[in-house]
N, C-alpha and C positions, 0 to 999 in steps of 0.2 A: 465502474471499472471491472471489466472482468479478468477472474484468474482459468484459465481455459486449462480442459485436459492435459497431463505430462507437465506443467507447469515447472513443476521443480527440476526439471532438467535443461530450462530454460533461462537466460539473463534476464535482459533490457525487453524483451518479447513476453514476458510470462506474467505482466497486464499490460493488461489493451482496454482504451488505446494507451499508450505511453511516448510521450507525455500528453496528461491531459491537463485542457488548460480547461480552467473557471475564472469566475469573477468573486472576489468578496461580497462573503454570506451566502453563498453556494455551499452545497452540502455533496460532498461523494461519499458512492456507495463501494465497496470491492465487494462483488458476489463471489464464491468460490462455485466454481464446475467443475473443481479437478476431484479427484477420490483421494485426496489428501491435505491432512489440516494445514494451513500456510495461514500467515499475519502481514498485516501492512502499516509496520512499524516507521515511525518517523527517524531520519536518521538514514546510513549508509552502515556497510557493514565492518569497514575501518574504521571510525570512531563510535560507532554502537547509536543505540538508541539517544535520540534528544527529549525523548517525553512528551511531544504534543499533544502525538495519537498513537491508538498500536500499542499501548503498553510499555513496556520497557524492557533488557535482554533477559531479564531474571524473572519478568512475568511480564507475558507479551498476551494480548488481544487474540485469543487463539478463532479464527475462521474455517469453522468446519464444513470437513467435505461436501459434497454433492448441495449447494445452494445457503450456506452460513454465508451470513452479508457482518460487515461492518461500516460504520457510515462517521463521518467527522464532518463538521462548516467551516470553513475557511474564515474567518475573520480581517486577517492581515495580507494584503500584497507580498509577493515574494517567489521566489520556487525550494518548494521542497521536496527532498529527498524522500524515501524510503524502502525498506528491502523486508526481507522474510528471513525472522531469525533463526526459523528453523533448516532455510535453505538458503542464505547469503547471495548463492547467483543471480536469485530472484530480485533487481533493482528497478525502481521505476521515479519519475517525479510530477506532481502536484504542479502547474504554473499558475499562480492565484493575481489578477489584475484586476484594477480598481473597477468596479462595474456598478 
């Protein structure tokens, strides 16, 4: 998944693709391309962080500018959420199906 330039002034668009779907035991990457640190915290930015991936709101998985990656494997079916703590508009979701 990438985090593309200006990101943080973006929603549902500031990764792509969004949503991406995988299969269980699939592993995503978010690279960052923007010039600014962002996180792909599990969760939404109303009820906070769930702890999967990403950290959590009091210490989050920070993705550093210009090409920091974070990467997590899906194990379980489902769709998940997640956003950027440091910029909330930033939301995206995970659709993991049995593969």
């Amino acid at each position: 998944v990438i985090i593309p330039e200006g990101s943080s002034s973006l929603t549902d668009d500031a990764y792509r693709p969004n949503p991406i779907e995988v299969n269980t035991g699939d592993t995503v990457t978010w690279i960052n391309d923007d010039l600014t640190s962002h996180t792909a915290t599990s969760g939404n930015p109303e009820s906070g962080s769930t702890g999967m991936f990403g950290g959590t709101d009091d210490s989050p998985e920070i993705i550093g500018p210009e090409g920091g990656t974070q990467s997590f494997t899906f194990d379980e079916a489902g769709e998940f959420e997640y956003y950027c703590t440091l910029h909330p508009s930033m939301v995206g979701t995970v659709i993991v199906t049995e593969g």
